[in-house]
C-alpha positions in Angstrom: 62.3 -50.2 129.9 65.6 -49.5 129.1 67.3 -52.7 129.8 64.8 -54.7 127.6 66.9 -54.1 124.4 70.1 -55.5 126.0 68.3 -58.3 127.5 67.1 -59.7 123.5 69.3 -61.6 121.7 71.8 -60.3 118.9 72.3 -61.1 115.7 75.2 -63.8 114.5 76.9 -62.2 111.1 80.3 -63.7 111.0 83.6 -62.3 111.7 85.0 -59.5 109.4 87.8 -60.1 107.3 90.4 -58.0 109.5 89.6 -59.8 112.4 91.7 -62.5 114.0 91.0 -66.3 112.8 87.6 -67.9 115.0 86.6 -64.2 115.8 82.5 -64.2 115.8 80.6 -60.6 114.9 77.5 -60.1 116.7 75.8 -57.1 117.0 73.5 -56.0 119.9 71.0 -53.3 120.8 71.1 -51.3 123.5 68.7 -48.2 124.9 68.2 -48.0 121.3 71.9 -47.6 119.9 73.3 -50.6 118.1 76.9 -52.5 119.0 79.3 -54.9 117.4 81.0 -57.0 119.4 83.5 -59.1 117.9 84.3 -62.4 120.7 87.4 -64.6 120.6 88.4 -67.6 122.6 86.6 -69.2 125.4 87.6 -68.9 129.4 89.3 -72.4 130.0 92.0 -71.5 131.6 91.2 -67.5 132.3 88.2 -66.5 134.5 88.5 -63.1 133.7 87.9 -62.0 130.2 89.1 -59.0 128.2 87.4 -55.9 127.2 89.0 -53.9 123.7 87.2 -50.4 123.4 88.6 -48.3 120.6 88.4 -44.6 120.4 87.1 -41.5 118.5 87.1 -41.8 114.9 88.4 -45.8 115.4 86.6 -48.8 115.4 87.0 -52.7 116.4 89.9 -52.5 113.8 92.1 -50.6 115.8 92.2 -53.2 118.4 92.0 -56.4 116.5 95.9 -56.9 116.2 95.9 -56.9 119.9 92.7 -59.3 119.9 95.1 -62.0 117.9 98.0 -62.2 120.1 95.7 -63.0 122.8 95.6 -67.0 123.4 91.8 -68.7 122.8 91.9 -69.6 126.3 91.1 -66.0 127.6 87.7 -64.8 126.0 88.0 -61.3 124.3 85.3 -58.8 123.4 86.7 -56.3 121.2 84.0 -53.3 121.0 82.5 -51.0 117.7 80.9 -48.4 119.8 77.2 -47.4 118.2 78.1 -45.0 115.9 81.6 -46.3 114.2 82.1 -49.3 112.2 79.3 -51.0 110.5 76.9 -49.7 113.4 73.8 -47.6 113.2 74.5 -43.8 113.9 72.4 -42.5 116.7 70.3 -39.8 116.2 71.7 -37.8 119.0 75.8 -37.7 120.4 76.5 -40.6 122.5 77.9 -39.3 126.1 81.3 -40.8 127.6 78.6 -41.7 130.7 76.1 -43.6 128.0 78.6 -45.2 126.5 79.6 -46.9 129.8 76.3 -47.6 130.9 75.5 -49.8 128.0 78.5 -52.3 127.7 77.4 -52.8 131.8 74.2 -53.9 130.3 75.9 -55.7 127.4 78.4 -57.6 129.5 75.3 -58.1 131.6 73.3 -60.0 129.3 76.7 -61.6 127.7 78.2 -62.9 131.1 81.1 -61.2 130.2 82.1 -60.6 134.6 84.6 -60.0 135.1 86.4 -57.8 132.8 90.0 -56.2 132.5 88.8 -53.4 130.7 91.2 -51.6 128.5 90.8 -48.7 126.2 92.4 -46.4 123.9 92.2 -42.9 123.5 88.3 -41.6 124.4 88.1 -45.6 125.3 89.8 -44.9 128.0 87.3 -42.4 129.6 85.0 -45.3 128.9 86.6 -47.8 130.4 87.2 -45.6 133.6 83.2 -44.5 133.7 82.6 -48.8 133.3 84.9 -49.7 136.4 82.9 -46.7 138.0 79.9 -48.0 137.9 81.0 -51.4 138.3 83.9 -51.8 140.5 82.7 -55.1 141.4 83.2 -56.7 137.9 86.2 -55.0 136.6 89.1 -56.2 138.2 91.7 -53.8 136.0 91.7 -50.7 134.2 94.6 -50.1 131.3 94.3 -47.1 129.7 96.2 -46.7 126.2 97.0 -43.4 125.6 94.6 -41.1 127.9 92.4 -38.1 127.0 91.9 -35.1 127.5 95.3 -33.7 129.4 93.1 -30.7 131.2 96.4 -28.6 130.7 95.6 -28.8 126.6 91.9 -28.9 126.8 90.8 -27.4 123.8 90.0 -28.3 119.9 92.5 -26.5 118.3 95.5 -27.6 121.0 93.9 -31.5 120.4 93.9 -30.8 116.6 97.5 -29.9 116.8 98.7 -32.7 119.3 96.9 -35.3 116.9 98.6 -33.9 113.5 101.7 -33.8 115.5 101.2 -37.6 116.1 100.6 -38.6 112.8 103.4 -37.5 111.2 105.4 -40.2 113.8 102.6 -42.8 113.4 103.8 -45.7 110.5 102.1 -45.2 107.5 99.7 -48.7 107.8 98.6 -47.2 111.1 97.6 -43.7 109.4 95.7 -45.5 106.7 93.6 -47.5 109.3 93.0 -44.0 111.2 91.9 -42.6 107.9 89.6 -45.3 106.6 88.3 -45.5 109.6 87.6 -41.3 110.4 86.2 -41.6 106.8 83.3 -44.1 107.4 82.0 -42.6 110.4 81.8 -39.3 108.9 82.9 -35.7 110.3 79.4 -34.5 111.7 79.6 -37.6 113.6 83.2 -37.2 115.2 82.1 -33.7 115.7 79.5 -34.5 118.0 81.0 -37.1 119.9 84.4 -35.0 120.2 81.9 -32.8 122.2 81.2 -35.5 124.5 85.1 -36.4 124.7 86.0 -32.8 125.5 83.3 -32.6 127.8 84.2 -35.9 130.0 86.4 -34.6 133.2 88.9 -37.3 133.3 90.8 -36.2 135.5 88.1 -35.3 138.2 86.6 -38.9 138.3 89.9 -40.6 138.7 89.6 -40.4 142.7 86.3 -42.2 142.2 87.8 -45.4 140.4 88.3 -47.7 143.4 89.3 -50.4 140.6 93.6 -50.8 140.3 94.7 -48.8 137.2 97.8 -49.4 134.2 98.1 -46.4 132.3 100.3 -46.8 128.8 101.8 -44.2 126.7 104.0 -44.1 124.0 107.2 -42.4 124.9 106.5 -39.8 122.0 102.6 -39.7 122.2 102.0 -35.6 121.8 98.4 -35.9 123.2 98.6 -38.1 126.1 101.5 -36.3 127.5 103.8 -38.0 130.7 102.8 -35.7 133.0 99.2 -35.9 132.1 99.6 -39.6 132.8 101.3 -39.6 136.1 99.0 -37.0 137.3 96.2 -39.7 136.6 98.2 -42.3 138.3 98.4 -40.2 141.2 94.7 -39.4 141.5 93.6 -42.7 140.9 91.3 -44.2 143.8 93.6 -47.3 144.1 96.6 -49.2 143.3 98.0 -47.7 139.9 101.4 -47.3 138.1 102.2 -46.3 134.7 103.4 -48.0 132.0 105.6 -46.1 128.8 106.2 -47.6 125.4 109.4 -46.9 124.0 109.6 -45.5 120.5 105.9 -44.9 120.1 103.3 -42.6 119.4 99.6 -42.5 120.5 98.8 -45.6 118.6 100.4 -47.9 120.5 97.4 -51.0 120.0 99.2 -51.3 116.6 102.6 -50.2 116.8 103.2 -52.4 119.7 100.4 -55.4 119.8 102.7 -58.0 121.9 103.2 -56.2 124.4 99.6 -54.8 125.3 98.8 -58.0 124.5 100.8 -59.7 127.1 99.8 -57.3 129.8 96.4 -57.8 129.1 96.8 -61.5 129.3 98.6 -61.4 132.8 96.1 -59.0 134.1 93.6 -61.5 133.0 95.3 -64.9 135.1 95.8 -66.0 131.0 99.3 -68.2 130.3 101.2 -65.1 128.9 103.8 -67.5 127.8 101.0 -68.3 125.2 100.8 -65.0 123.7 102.0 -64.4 120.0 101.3 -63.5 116.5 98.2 -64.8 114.7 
């Protein structure tokens, strides 16, 4: 059946060196694709924990800086989707849809409920298709730097929006990007950028019931300000939007506090406790 996999236990290897200090890796199997999940803190104070889901290209890494300012008392889950990271490639593309289906069944089995779930980039078509299908256990939806503005909705414009944005990204954030594009391989981004592409973002908006916080840089080149109010505006319930000033697309690292301290507030967490790590 396919929920067996996500009902067996996973398997404890430690926390990787880029993660924040009492981080703990464990990875997971689900419908047959494998996931890392790296957990921090605990849910003393918070009732609602935190879900990190990176996108294309990215892993866990992305988000991890973000994962440190949050305070141990609001438990974290910081995602490598199968495919990136140190996971196991699947044999076929992963969709947007699957994607979503199996951190329901992950958070399931973890007791993760209830969840502000935020992603970045293709995250956030993730995290919208999870507060879809679960509207009952998501309580927020931030989305960091939306895909894919239906007015630039082809390979070549998103090639050109993304080198646009990396020559205004820092240079530490291009190298993570890099190393990280680099281990999962171009056949693989090129299959799931299929599934990105493919994912109507726009047209499932309406059917996200769950209260929405879109963030942009104010000089992001791929998710453009009018791409994001017009999500705001079609979004099935409460929603507002949130811009970053200075930055680009990659605003989990150029600006960590500060997604960090919305997160945290979203979650009931003390933001005053929020800082470096």
């Amino acid at each position: 059946m396919p929920g067996d996999a996500a009902r067996r236990a996973g398997t404890r290897e430690g926390a990787r060196s880029n993660d924040p200090p009492g981080t703990v890796h464990e990875a997971y199997r689900v419908n047959g694709r494998q996931y890392g999940m790296h957990r921090s803190g605990g849910a003393e104070v918070a009732a609602t924990s935190v879900l990190l889901v990176h996108g294309i290209g990215m892993t866990h890494a992305s988000l991890a800086t973000v994962q440190g300012r949050i305070p141990p008392s609001v438990r974290t889950w910081n995602v490598d989707l199968a495919g990136f990271g140190d996971t196991e490639r699947p044999a076929r593309a992963t969709s947007v849809e699957e994607y979503a289906e199996d951190l329901a069944e992950l958070l399931d089995r973890l007791d993760g409920w209830p969840v502000v779930a935020a992603g970045h980039s293709m995250g956030t078509q993730i995290v919208l298709e999870l507060a879809r299908l679960r509207s009952d256990g998501v309580r927020h939806v931030v989305m960091v730097g939306p895909v894919v503005d239906v007015e630039r909705r082809s390979v070549r414009q998103q090639a050109l929006d993304l080198l646009r944005d990396t020559l205004g990204e820092p240079m530490p954030v291009n190298a993570l990007v890099v190393r990280d594009y680099f281990r999962g391989g171009v056949r693989w981004y090129l299959k799931v950028l299929r599934e990105m592409m493919r994912y109507p973002t726009l047209e499932r908006m309406p059917g996200c019931t769950v209260p929405a916080t879109v963030v942009r840089g104010e000089r992001d080149p791929i998710a453009r300000e009018a791409w994001c109010r017009r999500l705001v505006a079609e979004n099935g319930a409460e929603a507002r939007l949130v811009s970053v000033a200075g930055d680009h697309h990659v605003v989990p690292r150029t600006s960590p506090d500060r997604l960090a301290a919305e997160l945290v507030r979203l979650a009931g967490g003390p933001a005053a406790d929020v800082g470096g790590s």
